[in-house]
N, C-alpha and C positions, 0 to 999 in steps of 0.2 A: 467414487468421486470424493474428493475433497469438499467439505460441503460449502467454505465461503466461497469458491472460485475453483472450476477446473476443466478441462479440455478432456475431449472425447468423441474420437469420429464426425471431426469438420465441424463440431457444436462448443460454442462457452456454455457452463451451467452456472448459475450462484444458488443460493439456498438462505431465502429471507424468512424469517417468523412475519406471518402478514395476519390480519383480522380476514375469520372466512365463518360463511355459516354451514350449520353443520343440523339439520334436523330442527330448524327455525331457529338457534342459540350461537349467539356470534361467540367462536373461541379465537384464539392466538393458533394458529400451528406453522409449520414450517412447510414453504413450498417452493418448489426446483422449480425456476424459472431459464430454458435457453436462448443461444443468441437468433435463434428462429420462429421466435417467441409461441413458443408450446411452454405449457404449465402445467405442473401434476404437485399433488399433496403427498407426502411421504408418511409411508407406512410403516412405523418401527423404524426401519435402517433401509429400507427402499423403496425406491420411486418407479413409476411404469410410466415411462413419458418416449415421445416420438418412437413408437412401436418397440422400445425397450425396457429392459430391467435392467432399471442401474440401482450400485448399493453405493453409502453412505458411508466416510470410513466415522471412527469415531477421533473428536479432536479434543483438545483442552477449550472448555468455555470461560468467557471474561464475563467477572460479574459487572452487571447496570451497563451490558452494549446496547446501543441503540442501532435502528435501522439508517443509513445515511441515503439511501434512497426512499422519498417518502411514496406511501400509499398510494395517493394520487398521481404521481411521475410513471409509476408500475404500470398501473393499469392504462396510461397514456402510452406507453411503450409497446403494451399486448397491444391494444387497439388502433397500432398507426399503421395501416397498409401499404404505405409509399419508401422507398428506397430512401436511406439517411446515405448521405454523401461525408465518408472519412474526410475528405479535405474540406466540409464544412466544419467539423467536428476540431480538428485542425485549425482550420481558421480562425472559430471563437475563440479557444483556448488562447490563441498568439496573442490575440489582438487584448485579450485579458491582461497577459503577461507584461505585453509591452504598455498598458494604459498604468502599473503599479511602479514599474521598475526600467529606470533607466540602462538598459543592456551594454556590457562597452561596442558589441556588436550584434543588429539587429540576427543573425545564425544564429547565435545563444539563446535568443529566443524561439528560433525554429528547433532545434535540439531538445530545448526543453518541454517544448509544445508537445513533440513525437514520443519522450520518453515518457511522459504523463500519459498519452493515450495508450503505452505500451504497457501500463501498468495493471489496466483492464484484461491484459490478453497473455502478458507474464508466462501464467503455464506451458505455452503452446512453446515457449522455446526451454533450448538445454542449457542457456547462459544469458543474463541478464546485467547490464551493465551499472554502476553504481553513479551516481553526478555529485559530483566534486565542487563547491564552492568556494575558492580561496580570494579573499581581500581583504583589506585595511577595516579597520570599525567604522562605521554608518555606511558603506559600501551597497548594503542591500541585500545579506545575505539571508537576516531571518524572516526578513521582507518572502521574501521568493519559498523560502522553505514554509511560511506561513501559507504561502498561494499551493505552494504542492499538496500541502494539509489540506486544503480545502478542492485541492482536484484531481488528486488522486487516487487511483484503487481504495478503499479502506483506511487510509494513510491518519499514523498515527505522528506526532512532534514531539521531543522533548530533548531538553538540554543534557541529562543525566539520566540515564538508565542501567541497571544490573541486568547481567548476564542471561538471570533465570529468568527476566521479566520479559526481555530479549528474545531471546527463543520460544516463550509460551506465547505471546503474542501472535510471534508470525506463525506460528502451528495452529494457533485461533482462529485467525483473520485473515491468513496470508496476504496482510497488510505492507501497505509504505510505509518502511520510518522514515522520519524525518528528524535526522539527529542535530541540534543545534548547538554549537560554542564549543565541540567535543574535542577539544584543548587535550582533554583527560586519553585519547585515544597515542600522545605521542609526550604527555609530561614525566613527571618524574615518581608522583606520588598514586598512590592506589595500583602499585604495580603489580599485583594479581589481578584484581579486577581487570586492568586496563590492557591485560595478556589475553584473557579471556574473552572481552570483548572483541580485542583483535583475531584472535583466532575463531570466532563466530564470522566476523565480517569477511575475512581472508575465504573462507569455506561458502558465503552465504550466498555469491553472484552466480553460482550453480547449483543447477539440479546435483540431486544427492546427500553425500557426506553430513547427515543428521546428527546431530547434539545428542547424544548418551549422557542420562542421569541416571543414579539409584536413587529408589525410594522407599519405604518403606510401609510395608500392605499393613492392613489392618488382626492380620495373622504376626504382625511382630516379623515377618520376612521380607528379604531385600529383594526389589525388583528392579528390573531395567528399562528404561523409558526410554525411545525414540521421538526427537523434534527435529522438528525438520528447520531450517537453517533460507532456505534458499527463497529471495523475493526484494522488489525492487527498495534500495536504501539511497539515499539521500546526506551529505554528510558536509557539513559549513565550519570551518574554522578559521584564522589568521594563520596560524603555525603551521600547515602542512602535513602531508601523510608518512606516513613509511613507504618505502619503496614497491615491496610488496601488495600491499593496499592499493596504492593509488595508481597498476598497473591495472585496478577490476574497474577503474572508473574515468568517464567522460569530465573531464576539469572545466569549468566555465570560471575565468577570472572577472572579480565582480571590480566595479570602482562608485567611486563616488561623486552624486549625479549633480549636474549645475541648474536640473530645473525643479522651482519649489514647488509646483503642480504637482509633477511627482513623489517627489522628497517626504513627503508632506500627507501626502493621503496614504490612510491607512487601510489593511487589511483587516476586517470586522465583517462577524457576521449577515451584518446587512447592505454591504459595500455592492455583493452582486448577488444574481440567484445562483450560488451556486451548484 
């Protein structure tokens, strides 16, 4: 198993560091939680949960991550016995979307609603589709990438990011990005970088085709690294993709909104529970 997220005979797993006690001394360890909510403590590199042994691969860790599902949410989730309805799940989410962001068509909110929920469940397919925001400035684009930030799989934001930070991430967390103003994806200037990001993104809406680096061990020899590449991206600019590109991804054309209700409230940590 992939330890932030992974699929495995009809089960989602994740693997949170949670406070447990352990011979009366509460420690941190890491515990496989499924979507049929059985729990097991991992032992070195495997877990024996719902009558199996599963192993843990090893991945690249981000230092100072936090839990984004808190403690008390966990243990509400083991402990709910009653059937959660997806198109309730569904339906918060919309009604979130459409309360920040005026849509030019309420679909674009059902689109984005479903590809947020699929972000949880990601592994289970062999191709995952990328969403495209293209409009004019104050349209609402980082608006919406800021709402993805905050309800999506793991989902990380940012305007600018390098290659290598790109790929360690999603082998970490196999996280959302959410790439904002990335201009840089189709300009003139950082045209290495901005090759190589392309060709991460180009590979990244499927299963497979991992990111090979060399490194260099602590023996003075060079070795070679496998990252994995593939997991749901998010990507907002005015300028437009490359052809290539923007055949991996669902376009949602944004505009801008005539109502100041909207316009006007922000996306902040304490705006909802998210």
């Amino acid at each position: 198993l992939h330890p932030a997220l992974d699929y495995y005979e009809g089960q989602l797993y994740i693997t949170l560091s949670l406070p447990i006690k352990l011979i009366g001394k509460e420690t941190i360890r890491p515990v496989v939680i499924s979507s049929d909510k059985s729990k097991a403590l991992v032992d070195k590199n495997s877990v024996f949960i719902g009558g199996k042994q599963l192993f843990l691969r090893k991945v690249t860790t981000v230092p100072g991550d936090y839990i984004r599902w808190p403690v008390e949410e966990v243990q509400k989730f083991l402990n709910y016995k009653d059937h959660v309805s997806a198109a309730l799940a569904f339906i918060e989410i919309r009604q979130v979307l459409l309360k920040f962001v005026d849509f030019r068509k309420e679909t674009d909110a059902d689109i984005l609603a479903l590809w947020i929920l699929g972000t949880y469940c990601f592994p289970i397919f062999d191709a995952f589709p990328y969403i495209y925001l293209i409009g004019v400035k104050r349209s609402g684009k980082t608006k919406t990438l800021l709402l993805i930030e905050k309800l999506a799989f793991n989902a990380i934001m940012s305007s600018n990011i390098s290659p290598a930070v790109l790929f360690r991430l999603i082998e970490a967390k196999r996280c959302t990005l959410a790439l904002d103003e990335s201009e840089q994806l189709v300009g003139k200037e950082g045209k290495e970088k901005r090759q190589e990001v392309q060709e991460l993104l180009n590979s990244g809406y499927k299963r497979g085709a991992p990111a090979y680096r060399v490194k260099k061990s602590g023996k003075g020899e060079y070795e070679i690294e496998a990252f994995e590449v593939y997991g749901p991206k998010a990507i907002a600019n005015i300028s437009g993709l490359d052809s290539v590109l923007e055949d991996r991804t669902i376009t949602i054309t944004m505009v801008r909104t005539n109502n100041p209700d909207k316009g006007n409230l922000a996306v902040t940590d304490g705006a909802e529970n998210w």
